[in-house]
C-alpha positions as CSV (number, residue, x, y, z in Angstrom):
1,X,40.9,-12.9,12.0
2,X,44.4,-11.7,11.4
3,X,45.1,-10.1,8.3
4,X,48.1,-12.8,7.9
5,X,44.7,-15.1,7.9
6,X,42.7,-13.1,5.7
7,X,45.6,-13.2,3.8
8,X,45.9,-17.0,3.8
9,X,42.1,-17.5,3.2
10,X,42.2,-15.1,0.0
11,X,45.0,-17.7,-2.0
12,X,42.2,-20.5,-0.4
13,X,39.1,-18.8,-2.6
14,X,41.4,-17.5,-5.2
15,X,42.5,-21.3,-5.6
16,X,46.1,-20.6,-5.1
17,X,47.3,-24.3,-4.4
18,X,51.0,-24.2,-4.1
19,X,53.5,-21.3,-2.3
20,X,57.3,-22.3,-2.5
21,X,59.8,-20.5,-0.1
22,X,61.7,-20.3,2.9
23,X,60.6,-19.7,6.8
24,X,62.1,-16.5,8.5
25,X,61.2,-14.1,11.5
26,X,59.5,-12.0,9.0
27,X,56.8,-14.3,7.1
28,X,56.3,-16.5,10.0
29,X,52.7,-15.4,10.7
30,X,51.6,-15.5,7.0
31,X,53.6,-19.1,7.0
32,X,51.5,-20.2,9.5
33,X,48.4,-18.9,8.6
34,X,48.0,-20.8,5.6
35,X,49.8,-24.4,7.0
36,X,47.3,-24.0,9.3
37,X,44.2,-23.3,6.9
38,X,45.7,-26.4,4.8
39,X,44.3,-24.8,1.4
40,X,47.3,-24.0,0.1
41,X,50.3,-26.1,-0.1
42,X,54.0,-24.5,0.6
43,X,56.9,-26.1,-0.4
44,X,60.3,-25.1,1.0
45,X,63.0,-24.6,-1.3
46,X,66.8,-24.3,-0.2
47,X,67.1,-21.3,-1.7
48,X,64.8,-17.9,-2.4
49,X,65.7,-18.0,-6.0
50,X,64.3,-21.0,-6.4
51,X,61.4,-20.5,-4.9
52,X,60.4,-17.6,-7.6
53,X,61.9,-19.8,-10.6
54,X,59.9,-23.3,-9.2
55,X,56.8,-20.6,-9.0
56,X,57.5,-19.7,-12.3
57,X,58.3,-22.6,-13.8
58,X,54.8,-23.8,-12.3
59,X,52.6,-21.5,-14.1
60,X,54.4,-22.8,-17.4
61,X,53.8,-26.0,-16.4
62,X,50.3,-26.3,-14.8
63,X,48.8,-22.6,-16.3
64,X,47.9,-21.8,-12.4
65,X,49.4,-18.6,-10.5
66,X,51.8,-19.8,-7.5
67,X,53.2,-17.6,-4.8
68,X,57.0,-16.5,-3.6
69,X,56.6,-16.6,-0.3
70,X,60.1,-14.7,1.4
71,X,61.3,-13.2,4.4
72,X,62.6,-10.2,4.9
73,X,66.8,-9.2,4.6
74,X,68.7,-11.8,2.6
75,X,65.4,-13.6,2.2
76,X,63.8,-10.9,-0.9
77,X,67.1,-10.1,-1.7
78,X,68.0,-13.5,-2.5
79,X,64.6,-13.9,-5.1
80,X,65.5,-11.0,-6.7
81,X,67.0,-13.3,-9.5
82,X,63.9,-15.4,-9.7
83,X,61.8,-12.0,-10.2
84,X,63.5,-10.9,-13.1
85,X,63.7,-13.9,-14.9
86,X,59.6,-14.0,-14.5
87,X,59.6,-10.2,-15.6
88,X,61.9,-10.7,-18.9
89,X,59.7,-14.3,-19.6
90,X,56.6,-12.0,-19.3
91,X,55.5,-14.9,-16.4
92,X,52.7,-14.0,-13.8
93,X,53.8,-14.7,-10.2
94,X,52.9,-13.4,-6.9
95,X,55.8,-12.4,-4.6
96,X,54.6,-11.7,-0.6
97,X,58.2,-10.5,1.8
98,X,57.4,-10.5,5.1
99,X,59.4,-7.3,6.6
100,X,60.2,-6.2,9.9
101,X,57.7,-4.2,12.3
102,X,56.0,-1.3,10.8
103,X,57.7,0.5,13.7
104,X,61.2,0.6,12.1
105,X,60.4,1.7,8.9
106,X,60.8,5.5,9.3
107,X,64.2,5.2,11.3
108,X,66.8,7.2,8.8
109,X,69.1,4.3,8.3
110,X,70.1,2.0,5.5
111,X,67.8,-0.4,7.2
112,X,65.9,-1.1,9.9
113,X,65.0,-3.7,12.3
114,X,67.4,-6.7,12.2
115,X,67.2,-7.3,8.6
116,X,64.6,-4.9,7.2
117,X,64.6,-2.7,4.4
118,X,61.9,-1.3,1.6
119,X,62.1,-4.4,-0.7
120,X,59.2,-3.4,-3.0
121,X,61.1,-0.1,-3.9
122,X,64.1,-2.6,-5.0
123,X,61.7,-4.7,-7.1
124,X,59.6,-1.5,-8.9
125,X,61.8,-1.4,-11.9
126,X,61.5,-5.5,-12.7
127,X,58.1,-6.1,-11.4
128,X,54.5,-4.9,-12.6
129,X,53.5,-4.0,-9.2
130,X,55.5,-3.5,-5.8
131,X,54.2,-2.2,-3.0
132,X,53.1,-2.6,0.5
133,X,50.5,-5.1,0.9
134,X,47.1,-3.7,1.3
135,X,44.1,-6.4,2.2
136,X,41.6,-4.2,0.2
137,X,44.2,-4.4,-3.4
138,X,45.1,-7.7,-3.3
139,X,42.1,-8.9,-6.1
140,X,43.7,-5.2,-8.2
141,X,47.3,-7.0,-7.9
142,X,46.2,-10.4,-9.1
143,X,44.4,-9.2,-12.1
144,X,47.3,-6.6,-12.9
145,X,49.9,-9.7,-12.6
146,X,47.8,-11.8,-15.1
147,X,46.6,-8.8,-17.0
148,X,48.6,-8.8,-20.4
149,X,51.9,-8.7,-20.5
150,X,51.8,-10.9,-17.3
151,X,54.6,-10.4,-15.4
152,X,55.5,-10.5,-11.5
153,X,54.0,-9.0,-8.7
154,X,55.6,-8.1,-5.0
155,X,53.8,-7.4,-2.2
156,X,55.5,-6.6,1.0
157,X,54.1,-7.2,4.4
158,X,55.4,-6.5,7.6
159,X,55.1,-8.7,10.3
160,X,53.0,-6.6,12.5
161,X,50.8,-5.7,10.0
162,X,50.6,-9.7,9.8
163,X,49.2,-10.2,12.7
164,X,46.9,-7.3,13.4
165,X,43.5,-8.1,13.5
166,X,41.7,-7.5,9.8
């Protein structure tokens, strides 16, 4: 398995039914993933801010934890808005950016890659939790997004780190 499937089979027993975002070069493999496990259901949005409010709004709605699903660039810049609006409504919501290759993360610039950048230091000071995502913490960020005062929680995942095997 890839971790992009391990990935995709945790929302499956964690009963994570509905992801709302957009397709780019740096979620593809997660995107996949779960289509192809058909446990949980994502709906595109036309914008990345809407996928984090319709997320949000969700869990108001239906009381069950739905996930962001962004690329990387314009992509987690774009839900930013969405975010906060969870953080100040004290909503629970699980953010996943897919990033560019591990391998241009250390190269001195602004960015790296096409369109990468460290998106979970942007979302630290509006979000619970951001960090990289790490298989073995993903249970420790569910709880701490529900965990009173629920609020968001961004996990950032590169696409190489995708598709390495688990």
């Amino acid at each position: 398995m890839t971790n992009a499937e391990t990935v995709a089979q945790w929302l499956a027993d964690k009963e994570i039914k509905h992801a709302f975002g957009i397709i780019g070069a740096g979620n593809i493999p997660l995107w996949d993933a779960i289509t192809r496990l058909g446990a949980t259901t994502i709906i595109c949005c036309h914008h990345e801010q809407a996928a984090a409010m319709a997320a949000a709004y969700y869990y108001r709605k239906c009381g069950r934890l739905a996930l962001a699903l962004v690329t990387t660039g314009a992509g987690s810049t774009n839900v930013v808005t969405g975010v906060m609006a969870a953080w100040m409504d004290s909503v629970p919501l699980l953010v996943i950016s897919g990033n560019e290759a591990s391998k241009f993360h250390e190269d001195g610039g602004r960015g790296f890659g096409f369109q990468g950048y460290k998106s979970w230091h942007v979302a630290q000071g509006f979000t619970k939790r951001a960090e990289p995502l790490e298989l073995t913490l993903l249970d420790d960020n569910l709880k701490h997004a529900l965990a009173a005062r629920q609020g968001p929680v961004w996990l950032d995942f590169p696409k190489d780190v995708q598709n390495a095997l688990a």
